[in-house]
N, C-alpha and C positions, 0 to 999 in steps of 0.2 A: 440186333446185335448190341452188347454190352460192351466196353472194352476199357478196365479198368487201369488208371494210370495209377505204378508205384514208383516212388521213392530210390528203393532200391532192386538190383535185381535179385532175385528167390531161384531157387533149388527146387525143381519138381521133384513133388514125392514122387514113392511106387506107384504101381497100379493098383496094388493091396491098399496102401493107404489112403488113395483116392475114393477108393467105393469103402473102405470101413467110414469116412469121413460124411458120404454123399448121401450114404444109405439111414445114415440118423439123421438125416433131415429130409432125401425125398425118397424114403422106402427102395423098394426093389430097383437097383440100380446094373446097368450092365455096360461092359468095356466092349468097345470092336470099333475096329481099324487097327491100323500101326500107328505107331508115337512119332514117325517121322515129321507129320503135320500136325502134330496137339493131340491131344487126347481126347478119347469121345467118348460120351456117356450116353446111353437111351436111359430116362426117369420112366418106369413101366408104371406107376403109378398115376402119372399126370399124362392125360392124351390130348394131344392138338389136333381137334375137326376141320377135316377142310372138304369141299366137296365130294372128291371121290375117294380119298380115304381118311381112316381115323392113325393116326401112328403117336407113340410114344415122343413126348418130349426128348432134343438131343442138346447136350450140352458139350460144348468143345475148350480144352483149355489148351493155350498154345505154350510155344516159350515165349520170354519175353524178349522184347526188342525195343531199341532205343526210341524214344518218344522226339519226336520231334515239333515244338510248336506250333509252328506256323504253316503243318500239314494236317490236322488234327483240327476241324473248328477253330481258327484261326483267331474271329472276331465274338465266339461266345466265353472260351478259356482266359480267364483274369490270371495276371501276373500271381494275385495272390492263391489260385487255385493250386497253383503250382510250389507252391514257397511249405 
């Protein structure tokens, strides 16, 4: 899991503009689930092996939510990572 810290908080685009955005960088991109929990992508392009099956890479983007320091790696995040 990735989970990038911003700034400020953002405006999720549509679902339109998530896969015209996804799809120029990982090809055949597809939407399913509901937006109530983030959003999800399967990249049909790129497949993750795992023993008993092979499936498409998924990507989830959530909304966002306030970051809190000292829950988040506590003793790897520097003051100035933050700044």
């Amino acid at each position: 899991m990735i989970q990038l810290l911003m700034k400020e908080k953002y405006e999720m685009p549509s679902n339109e503009r998530f896969i015209e955005i996804l799809s120029k960088h990982l090809g055949k991109v597809e939407q399913y689930g509901s937006r109530k929990a983030g959003v999800k992508f399967a990249a049909h392009d790129y497949i993750s092996e795992m023993k008993d099956a092979s499936i498409p890479v998924t990507l989830m983007i959530s909304d966002c939510e306030e970051f809190v320091r000292d829950f988040i790696f506590p003793d790897i995040i520097s003051q100035d990572q933050l700044s």
